[in-house]
C-alpha positions as CSV (number, residue, x, y, z in Angstrom):
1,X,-63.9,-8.8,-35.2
2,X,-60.0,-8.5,-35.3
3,X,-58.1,-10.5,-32.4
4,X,-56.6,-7.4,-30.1
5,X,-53.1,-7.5,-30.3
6,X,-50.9,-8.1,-27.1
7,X,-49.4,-4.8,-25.8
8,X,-45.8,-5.0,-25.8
9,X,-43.3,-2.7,-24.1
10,X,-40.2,-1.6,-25.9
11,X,-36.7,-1.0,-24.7
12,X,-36.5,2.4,-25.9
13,X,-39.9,3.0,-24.2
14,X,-38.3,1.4,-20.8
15,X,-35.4,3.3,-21.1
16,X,-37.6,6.9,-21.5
17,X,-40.1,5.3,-18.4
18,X,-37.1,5.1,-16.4
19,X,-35.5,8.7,-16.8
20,X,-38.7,9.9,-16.6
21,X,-39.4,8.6,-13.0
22,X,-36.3,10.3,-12.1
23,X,-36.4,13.9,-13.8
24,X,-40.1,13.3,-12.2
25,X,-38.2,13.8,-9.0
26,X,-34.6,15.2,-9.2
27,X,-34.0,16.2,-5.6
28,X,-35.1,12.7,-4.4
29,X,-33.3,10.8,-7.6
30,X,-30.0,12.7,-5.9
31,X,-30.4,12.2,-2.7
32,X,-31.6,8.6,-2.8
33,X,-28.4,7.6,-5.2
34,X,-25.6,9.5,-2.8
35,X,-26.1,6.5,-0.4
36,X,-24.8,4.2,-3.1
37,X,-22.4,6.6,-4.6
38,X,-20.6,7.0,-1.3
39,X,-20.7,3.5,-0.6
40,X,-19.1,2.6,-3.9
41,X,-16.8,5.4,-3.8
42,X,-15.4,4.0,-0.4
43,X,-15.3,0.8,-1.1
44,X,-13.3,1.5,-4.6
45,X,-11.1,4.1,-2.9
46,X,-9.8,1.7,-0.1
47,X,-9.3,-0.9,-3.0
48,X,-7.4,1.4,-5.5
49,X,-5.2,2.8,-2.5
50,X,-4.8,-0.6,-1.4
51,X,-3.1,-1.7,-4.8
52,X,-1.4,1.1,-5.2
53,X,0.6,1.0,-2.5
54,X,0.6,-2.9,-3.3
55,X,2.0,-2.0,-6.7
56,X,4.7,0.0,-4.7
57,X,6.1,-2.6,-3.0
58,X,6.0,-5.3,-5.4
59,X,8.3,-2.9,-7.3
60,X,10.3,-2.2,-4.5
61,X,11.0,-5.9,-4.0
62,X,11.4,-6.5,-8.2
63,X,14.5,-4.0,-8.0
64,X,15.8,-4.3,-4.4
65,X,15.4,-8.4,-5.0
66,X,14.3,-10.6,-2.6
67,X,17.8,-12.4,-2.0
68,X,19.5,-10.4,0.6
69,X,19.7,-11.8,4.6
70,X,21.3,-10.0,7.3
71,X,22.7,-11.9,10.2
72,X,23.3,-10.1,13.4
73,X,24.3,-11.7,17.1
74,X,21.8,-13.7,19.1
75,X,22.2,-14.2,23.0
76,X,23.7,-17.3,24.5
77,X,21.7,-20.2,26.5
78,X,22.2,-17.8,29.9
79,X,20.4,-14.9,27.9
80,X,23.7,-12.9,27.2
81,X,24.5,-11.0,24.0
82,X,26.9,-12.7,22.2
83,X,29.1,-11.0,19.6
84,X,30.1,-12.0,15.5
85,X,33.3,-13.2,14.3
86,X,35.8,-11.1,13.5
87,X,36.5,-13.0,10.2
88,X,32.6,-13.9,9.4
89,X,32.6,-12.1,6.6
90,X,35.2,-14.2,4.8
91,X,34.0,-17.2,6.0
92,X,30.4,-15.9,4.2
93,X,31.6,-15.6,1.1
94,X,33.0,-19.5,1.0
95,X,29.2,-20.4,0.6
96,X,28.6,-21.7,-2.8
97,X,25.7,-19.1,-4.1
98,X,26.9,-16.2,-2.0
99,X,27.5,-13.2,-4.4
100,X,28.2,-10.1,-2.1
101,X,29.0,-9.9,2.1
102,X,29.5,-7.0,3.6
103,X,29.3,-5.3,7.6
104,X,28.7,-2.5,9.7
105,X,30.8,-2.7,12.9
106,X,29.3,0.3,15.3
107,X,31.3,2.0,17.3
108,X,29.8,2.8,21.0
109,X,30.8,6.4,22.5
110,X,32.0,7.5,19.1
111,X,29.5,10.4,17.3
112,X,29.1,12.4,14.8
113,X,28.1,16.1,14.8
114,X,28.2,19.3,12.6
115,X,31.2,20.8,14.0
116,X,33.2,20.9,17.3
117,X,30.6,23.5,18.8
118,X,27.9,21.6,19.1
119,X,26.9,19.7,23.0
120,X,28.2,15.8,23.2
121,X,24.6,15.1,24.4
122,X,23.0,16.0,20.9
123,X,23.9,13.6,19.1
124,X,20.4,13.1,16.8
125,X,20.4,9.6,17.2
126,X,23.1,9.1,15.1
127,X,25.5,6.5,15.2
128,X,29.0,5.9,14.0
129,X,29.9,2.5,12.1
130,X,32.8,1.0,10.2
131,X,31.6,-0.3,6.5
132,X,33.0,-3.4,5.7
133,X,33.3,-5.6,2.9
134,X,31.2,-5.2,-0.4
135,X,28.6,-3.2,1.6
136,X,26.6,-1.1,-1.4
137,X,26.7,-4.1,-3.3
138,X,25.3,-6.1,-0.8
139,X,22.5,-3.7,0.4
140,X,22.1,-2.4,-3.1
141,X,22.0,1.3,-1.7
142,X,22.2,4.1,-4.3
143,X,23.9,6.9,-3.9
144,X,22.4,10.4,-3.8
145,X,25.8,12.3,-4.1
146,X,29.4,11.8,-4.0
147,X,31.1,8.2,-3.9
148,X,32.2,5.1,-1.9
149,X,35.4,4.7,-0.2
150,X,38.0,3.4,-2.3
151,X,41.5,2.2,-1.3
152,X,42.4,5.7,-0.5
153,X,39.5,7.4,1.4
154,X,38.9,4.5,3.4
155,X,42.2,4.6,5.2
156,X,42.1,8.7,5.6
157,X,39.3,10.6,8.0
158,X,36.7,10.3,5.4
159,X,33.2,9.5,5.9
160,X,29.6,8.0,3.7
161,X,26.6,9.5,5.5
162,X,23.1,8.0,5.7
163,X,20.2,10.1,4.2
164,X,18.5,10.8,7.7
165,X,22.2,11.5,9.0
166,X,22.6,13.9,6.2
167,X,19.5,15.9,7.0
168,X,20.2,16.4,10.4
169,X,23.3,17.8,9.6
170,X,22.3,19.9,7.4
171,X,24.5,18.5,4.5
172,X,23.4,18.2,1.1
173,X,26.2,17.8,-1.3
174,X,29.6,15.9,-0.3
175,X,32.7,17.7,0.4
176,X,31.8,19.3,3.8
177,X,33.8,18.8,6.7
178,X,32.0,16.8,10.1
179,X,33.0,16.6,13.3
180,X,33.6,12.6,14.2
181,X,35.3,11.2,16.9
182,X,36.8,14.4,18.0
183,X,38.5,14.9,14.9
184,X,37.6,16.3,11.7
185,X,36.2,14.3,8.6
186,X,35.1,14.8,5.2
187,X,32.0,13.4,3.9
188,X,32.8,12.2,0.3
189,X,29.5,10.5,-0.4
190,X,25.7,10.5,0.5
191,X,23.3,7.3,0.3
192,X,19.6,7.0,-0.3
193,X,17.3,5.0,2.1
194,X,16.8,1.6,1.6
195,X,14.0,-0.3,2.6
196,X,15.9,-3.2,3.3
197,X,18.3,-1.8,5.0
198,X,16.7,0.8,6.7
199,X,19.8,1.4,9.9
200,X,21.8,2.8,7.0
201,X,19.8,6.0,6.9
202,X,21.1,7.3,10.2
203,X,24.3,6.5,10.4
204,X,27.5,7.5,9.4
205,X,30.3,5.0,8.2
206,X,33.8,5.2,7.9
207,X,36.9,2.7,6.4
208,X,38.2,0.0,8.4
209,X,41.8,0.8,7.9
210,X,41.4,4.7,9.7
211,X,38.9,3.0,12.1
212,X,41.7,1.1,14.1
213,X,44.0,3.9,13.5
214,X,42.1,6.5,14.7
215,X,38.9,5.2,16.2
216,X,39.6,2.2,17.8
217,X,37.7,-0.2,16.1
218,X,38.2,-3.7,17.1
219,X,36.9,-5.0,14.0
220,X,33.8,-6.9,15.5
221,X,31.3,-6.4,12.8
222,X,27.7,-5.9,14.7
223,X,25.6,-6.5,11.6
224,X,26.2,-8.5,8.3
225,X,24.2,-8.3,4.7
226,X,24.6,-11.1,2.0
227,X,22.8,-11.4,-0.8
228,X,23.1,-14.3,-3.3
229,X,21.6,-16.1,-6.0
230,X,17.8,-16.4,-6.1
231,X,17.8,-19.9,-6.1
232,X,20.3,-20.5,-3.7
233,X,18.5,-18.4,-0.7
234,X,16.9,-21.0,1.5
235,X,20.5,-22.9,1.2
236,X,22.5,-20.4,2.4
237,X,20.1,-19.0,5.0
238,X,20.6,-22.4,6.8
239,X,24.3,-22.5,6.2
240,X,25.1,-19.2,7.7
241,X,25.0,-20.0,11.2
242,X,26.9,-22.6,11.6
243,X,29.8,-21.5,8.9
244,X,29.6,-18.2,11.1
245,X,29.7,-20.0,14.7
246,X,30.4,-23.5,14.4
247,X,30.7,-24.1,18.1
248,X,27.6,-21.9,18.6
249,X,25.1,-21.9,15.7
250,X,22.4,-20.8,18.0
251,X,23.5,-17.5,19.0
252,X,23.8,-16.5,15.2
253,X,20.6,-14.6,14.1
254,X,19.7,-14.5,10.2
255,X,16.7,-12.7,8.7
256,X,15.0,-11.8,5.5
257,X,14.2,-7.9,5.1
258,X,12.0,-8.9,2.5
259,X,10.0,-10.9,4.6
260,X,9.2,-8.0,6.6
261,X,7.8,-6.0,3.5
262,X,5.7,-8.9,2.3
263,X,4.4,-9.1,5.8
264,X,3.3,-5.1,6.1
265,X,2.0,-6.0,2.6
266,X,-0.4,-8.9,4.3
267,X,-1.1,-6.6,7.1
268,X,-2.0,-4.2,4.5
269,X,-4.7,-6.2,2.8
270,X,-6.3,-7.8,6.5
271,X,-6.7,-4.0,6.7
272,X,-7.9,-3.5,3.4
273,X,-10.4,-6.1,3.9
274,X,-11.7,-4.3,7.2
275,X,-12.9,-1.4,5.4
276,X,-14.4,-2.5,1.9
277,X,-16.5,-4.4,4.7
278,X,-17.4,-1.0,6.4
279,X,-17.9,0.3,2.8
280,X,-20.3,-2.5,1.9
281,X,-22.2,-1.6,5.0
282,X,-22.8,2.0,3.9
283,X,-23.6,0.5,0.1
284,X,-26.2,-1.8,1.6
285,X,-27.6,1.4,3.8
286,X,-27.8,3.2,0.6
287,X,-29.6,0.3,-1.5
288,X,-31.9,0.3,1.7
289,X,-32.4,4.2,0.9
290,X,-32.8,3.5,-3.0
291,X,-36.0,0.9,-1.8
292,X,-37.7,3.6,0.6
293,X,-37.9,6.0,-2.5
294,X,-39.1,3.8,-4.5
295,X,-41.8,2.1,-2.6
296,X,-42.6,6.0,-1.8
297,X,-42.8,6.2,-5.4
298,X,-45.1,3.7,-6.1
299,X,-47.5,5.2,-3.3
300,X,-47.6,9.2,-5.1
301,X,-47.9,7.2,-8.5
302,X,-50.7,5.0,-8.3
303,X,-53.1,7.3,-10.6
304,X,-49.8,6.8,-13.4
305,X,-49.9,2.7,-12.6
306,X,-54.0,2.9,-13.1
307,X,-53.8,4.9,-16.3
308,X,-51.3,2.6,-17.8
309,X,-52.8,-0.6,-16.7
310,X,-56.3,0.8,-18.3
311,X,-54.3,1.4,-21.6
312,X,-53.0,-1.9,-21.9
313,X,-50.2,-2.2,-19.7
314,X,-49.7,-6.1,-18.1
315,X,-48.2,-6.3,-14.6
316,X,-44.9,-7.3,-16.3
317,X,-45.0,-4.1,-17.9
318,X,-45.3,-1.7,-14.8
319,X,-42.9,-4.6,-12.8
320,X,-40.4,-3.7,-15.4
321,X,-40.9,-0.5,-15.3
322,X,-40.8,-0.1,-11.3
323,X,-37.5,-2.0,-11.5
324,X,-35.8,-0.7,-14.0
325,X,-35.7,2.7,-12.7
326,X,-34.5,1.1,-9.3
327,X,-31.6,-0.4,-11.6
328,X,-31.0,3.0,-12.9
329,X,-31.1,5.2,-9.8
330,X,-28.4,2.8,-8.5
331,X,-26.6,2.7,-11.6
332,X,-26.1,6.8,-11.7
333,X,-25.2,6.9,-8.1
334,X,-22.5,3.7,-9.1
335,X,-21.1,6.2,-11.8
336,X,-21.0,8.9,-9.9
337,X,-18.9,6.9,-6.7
338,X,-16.7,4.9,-9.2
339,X,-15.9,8.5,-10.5
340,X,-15.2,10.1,-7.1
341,X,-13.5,7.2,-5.6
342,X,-10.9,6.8,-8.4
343,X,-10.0,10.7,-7.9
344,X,-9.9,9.6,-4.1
345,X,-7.3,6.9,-5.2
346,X,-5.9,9.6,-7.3
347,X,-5.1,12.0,-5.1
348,X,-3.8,9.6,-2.7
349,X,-1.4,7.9,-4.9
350,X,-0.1,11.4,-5.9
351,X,0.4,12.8,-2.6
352,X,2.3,9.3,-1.5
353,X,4.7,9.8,-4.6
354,X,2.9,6.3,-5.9
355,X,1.5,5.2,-9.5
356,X,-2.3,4.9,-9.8
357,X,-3.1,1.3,-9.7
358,X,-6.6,0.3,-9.9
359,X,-7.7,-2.6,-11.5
360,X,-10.1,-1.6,-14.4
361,X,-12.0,-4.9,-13.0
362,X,-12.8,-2.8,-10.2
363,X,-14.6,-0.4,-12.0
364,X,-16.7,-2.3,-13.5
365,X,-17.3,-4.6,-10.9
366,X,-18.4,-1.6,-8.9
367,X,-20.9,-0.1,-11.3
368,X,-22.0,-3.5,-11.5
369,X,-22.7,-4.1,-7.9
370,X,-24.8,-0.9,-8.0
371,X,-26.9,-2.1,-10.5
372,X,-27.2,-5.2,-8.6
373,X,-27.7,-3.4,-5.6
374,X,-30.8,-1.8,-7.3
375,X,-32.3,-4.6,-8.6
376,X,-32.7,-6.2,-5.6
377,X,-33.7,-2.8,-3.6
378,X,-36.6,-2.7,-6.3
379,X,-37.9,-6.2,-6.6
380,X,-40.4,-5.3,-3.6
381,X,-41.6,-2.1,-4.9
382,X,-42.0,-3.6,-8.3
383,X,-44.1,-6.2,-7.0
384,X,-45.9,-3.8,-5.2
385,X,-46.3,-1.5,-8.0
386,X,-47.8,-5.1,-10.7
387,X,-50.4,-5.5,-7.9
388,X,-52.3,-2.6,-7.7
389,X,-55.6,-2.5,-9.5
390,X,-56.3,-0.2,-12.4
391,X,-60.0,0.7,-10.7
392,X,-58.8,0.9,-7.6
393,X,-55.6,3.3,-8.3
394,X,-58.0,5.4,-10.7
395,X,-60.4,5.7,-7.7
396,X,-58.2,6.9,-5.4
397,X,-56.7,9.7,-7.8
């Protein structure tokens, strides 16, 4: 007699018992994959938003730079407000490294309004401040319309307004006429927010020169912004204080606005971190779901286990098969969440005005995780499925 040969199970074969076990059973297949798919899809959404608005700042910070300080006045040992120089502006730009100084001196009990008709108490939270030195340089604030004062417009009642100062005003282009310290002025430029400079947005600034004359500025600047070379930041941030206020270094206040984005940025991930936790909770109640199906499976399927182990099938065989189709419902509800949570990051991105930035790591690394997800949701039924006896499951048919 011939030796028998050994039965062997294919990979095309495993591949057909797998999508088999799941047409089988559509409704179930659906069901029992959504848990995964929504907790892939959350976990991939909070990741992709995550970057994206990541991506955002880091590209904020590449063309805003990361070498501007702004020094402001601290309070004395008695806890007093203290006030700036009146000539620490040119004493800034003696630093060796400093590129660009410039000041806003604001002006209390002077506004700005629409016209002459409007109340004194409405003011909009606007304030009035005199622009000093090489201010758009040194915040590196664009323009949306208009220009900068110039030797002429600074010393005549013209005026730059911030974008929030703008809207509230209801002025779009320049070339309109505002109402500013009781007189009238004309606003001959418009700037776009800054994110390092945010007090610029509502505010309105006018020349030094027609300040005095006509405001009564006393040329105290209340807040400075230098910027200078890249490697020359940490030097300078320690020599402003004392070349500012010699006497006093102490009550001299300098900070780095890009400090503070970097900081919302670490915030930002902590967060992030928070909720691909909560996601991973709802994948690991999905995988949970994706191993009551199948051990369910194995119980409705025992006359299918008996008539395959009677054929030839070895317990590897139906092991494999039991798992593989674990593997695969998790693996079509990993699609299916990578898919929705990328349109999640999508949308997002597009409604925030950001670029989509996901890394294509991600994706994989979440279809992946399914997959593993699956695997070990389906080891037990597997098991469970290699043990039973072919008599015994053809019995009970």
């Amino acid at each position: 007699m011939g030796q028998l040969k050994r039965s062997k199970l294919r990979s095309g074969d495993l591949l057909a018992l797998g999508f088999h076990g799941l047409r089988a059973r559509p409704m179930r297949a659906v069901l029992s994959s959504l848990g995964i798919a929504i907790g892939i899809a959350a976990m991939i959404a909070v990741i992709g938003i995550s970057t994206s608005s990541q991506a955002l700042v880091k590209e904020k910070l590449a063309v805003l730079g990361t070498n501007l300080l702004t020094v402001s006045a601290g309070t004395d040992v008695l806890g007093q407000e203290t006030e700036l120089p009146k000539d620490a502006v040119a004493n800034i730009k003696r630093i060796p490294g400093v590129q660009h100084a410039g000041s806003i001196g604001t002006m209390e009990g002077v506004n700005i309004y629409r016209n002459d008709r409007i109340e004194p108490s409405r003011t909009g939270g606007l304030t009035v401040a005199v622009a000093g030195g090489d201010l758009l340089s040194a915040t590196g604030v664009n323009l949306l319309d208009g220009s900068w004062f110039n030797d002429a417009t600074e010393r005549l009642p013209a005026t730059v307004l911030g974008r929030t100062t703008a809207e509230r005003l209801g002025i779009q282009k320049a070339g309109s006429i505002v109402w500013l310290g009781g007189q009238q002025f004309t606003v001959v430029g418009i700037l776009d927010s800054s994110p390092l400079a945010p007090e610029l947005d509502s505010i309105a600034l006018v020349g030094e020169p027609v300040a005095r004359k006509l405001l009564g500025y006393t040329g105290i600047p209340t807040r400075i912004f230098e910027r200078s070379v890249e490697d020359r930041v940490a030097a300078v941030r320690e020599l402003l204080p004392p070349t500012i206020n010699p006497q006093a270094p102490n009550e001299v206040k300098v900070s780095r606005p890009s400090d503070a984005l970097a900081a919302k940025n670490t915030v930002d991930q902590a967060f992030t971190g928070l909720l691909v936790g909560v996601g991973s909770i709802a994948l690991l109640v999905g995988g949970i779901g994706v191993a009551n199906t199948m051990v369910i499976s194995v119980l409705e399927r025992r006359s299918e286990i008996g008539l395959r182990r009677s054929l030839g099938a070895t317990r590897r065989h139906i092991r494999l098969q039991f798992l593989f189709e674990a593997m695969l419902l998790s693996a079509l509800g990993g699609a299916a969440g990578t898919l929705l949570g990328w349109l999640v990051t999508a949308i997002a991105a597009r409604s925030n005005g950001w670029a989509v930035a996901i890394p294509p790591a991600v994706l994989f690394a979440g279809i992946l995780v399914t997959i593993a997800v699956g695997a070990i949701a389906g080891v037990l039924p597997a098991v469970r499925a290699a043990r039973t006896a072919p008599t015994a499951a053809l019995a009970s048919a």
